[in-house]
C-alpha positions in Angstrom: 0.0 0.0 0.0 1.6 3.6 -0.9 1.2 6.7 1.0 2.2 9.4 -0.2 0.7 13.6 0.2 -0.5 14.6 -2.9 -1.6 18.2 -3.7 -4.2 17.1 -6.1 -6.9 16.2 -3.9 -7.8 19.8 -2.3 -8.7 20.2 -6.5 -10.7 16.8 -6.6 -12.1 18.0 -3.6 -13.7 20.5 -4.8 -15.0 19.3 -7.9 -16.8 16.8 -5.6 -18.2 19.8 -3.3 -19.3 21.6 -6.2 -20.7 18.3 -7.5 -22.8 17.2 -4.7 -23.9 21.3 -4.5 -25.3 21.3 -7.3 -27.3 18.7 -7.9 -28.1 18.2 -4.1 -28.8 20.4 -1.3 -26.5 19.7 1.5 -26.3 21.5 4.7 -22.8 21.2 4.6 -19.8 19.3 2.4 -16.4 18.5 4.2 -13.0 17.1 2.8 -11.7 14.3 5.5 -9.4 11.9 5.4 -5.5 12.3 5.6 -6.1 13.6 1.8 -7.8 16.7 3.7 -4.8 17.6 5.6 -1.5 19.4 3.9 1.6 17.2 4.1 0.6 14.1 5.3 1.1 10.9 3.4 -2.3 9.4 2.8 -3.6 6.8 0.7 -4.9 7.8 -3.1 -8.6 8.0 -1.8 -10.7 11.1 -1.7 -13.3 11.5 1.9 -16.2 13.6 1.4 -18.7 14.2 3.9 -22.3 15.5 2.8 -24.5 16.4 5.7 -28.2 16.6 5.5 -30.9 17.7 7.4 -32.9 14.8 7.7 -32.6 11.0 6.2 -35.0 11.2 4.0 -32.6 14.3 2.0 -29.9 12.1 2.5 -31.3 9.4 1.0 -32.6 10.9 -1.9 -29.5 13.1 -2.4 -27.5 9.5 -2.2 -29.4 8.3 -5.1 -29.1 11.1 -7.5 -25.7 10.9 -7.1 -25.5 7.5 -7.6 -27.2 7.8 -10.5 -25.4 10.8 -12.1 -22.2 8.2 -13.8 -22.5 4.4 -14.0 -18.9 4.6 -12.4 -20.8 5.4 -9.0 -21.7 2.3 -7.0 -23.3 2.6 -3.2 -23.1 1.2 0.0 -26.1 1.3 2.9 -25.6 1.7 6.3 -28.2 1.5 8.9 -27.7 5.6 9.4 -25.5 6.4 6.5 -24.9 5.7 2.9 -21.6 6.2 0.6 -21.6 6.6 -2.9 -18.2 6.1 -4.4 -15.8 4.7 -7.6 -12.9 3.2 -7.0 -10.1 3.0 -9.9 -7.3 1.3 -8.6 -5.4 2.8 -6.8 -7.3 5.4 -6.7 -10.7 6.2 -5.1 -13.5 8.2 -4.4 -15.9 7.8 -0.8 -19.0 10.3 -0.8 -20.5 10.2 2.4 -23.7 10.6 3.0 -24.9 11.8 6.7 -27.4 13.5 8.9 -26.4 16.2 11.2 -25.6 15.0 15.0 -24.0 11.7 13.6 -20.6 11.1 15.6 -18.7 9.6 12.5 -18.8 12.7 10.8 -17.8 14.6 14.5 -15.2 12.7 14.8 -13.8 13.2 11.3 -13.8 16.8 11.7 -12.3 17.3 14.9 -9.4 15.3 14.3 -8.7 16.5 10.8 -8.9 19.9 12.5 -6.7 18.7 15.0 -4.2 16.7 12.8 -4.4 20.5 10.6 -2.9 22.2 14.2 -1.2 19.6 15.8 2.6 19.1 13.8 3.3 16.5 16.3 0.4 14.3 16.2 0.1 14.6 12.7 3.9 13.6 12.9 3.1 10.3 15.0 -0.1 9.5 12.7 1.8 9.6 9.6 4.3 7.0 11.2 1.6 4.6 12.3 0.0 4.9 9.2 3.3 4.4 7.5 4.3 1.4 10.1 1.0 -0.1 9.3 0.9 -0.1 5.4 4.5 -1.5 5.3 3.1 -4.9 7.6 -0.7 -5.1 6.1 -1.7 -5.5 2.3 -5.2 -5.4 2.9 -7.4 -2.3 3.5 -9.1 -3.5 6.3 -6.0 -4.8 8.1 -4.4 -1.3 7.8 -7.2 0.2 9.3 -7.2 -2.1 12.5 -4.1 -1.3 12.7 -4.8 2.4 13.3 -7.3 1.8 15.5 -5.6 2.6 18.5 -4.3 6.2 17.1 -7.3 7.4 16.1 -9.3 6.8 19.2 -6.3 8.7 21.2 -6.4 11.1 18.5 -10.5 11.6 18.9 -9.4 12.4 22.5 -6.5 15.0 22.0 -9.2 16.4 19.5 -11.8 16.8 22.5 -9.2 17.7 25.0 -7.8 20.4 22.5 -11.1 22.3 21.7 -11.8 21.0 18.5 -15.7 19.3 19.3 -16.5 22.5 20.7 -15.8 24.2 17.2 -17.5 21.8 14.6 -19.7 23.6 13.0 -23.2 24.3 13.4 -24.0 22.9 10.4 -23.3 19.2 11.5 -24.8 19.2 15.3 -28.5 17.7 16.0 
């Protein structure tokens, strides 16, 4: 698996943004992800978060999008769906969400930590480094992060950064 920062994706980003905005109406559109933060070595995969003001937007905004390119395919989740293409090796993960979901608190607050924070952004990119190097598989490399990101989710709450999501994204 290759990490690597790539420049790029703040561009892709925004195609996606303007993408979802305009043929959807989203409370709010966020770039996650390592891909979202400058300088850190991330897999090739673009994160978007959409946020919605109730399921039944998000639904429908899911399948519009879904069905705007026959590269799109989607995924269900019992309070969440994602729409993406993948094109190895890269890939593209729209995420579909209601306001007050967690997930999408948790996203923020540590990108926006990992954004301010050169030394945990520092000791991230060496897990995630550590952990591509021993696991081929997607899933593996993610367990293997596991234990970062949930005291990375912390620093992020201890630092500030819940109490400054946006209001766009609480209940």
């Amino acid at each position: 698996m290759e990490l690597r920062p790539d420049p790029v994706w703040t561009e892709r980003y925004e195609r996606e943004r303007e993408r979802l905005e305009r043929h959807t109406d989203p409370s709010a559109v966020f770039h996650v992800g390592s891909t979202a933060i400058p300088d850190l070595a991330g897999t090739p995969q673009l994160d978007v978060i959409a946020v919605y003001d109730d399921t039944s937007a998000m639904w429908d905004a899911a399948d519009t999008v879904a069905g705007l390119d026959e590269r799109w395919r989607r995924t269900d989740r019992e309070h969440r769906t994602v729409v993406y293409w993948r094109d190895p090796p890269e890939a593209v993960y729209l995420k579909f969400h209601v306001a007050g979901d967690e997930q999408v608190h948790n996203q923020i607050a540590v990108r926006d930590h990992l954004r301010a924070d050169e030394p945990d952004r520092r000791r991230y990119e060496r897990v995630k480094r550590e952990a591509a190097a021993e696991h081929d598989g997607f899933q593996p490399y993610q367990e293997a992060k596991a234990e970062i990101v949930r005291e990375l989710i912390e620093a992020a709450r201890e630092t500030g950064r819940f109490a400054a999501l946006p209001e766009s994204v609480r209940e």
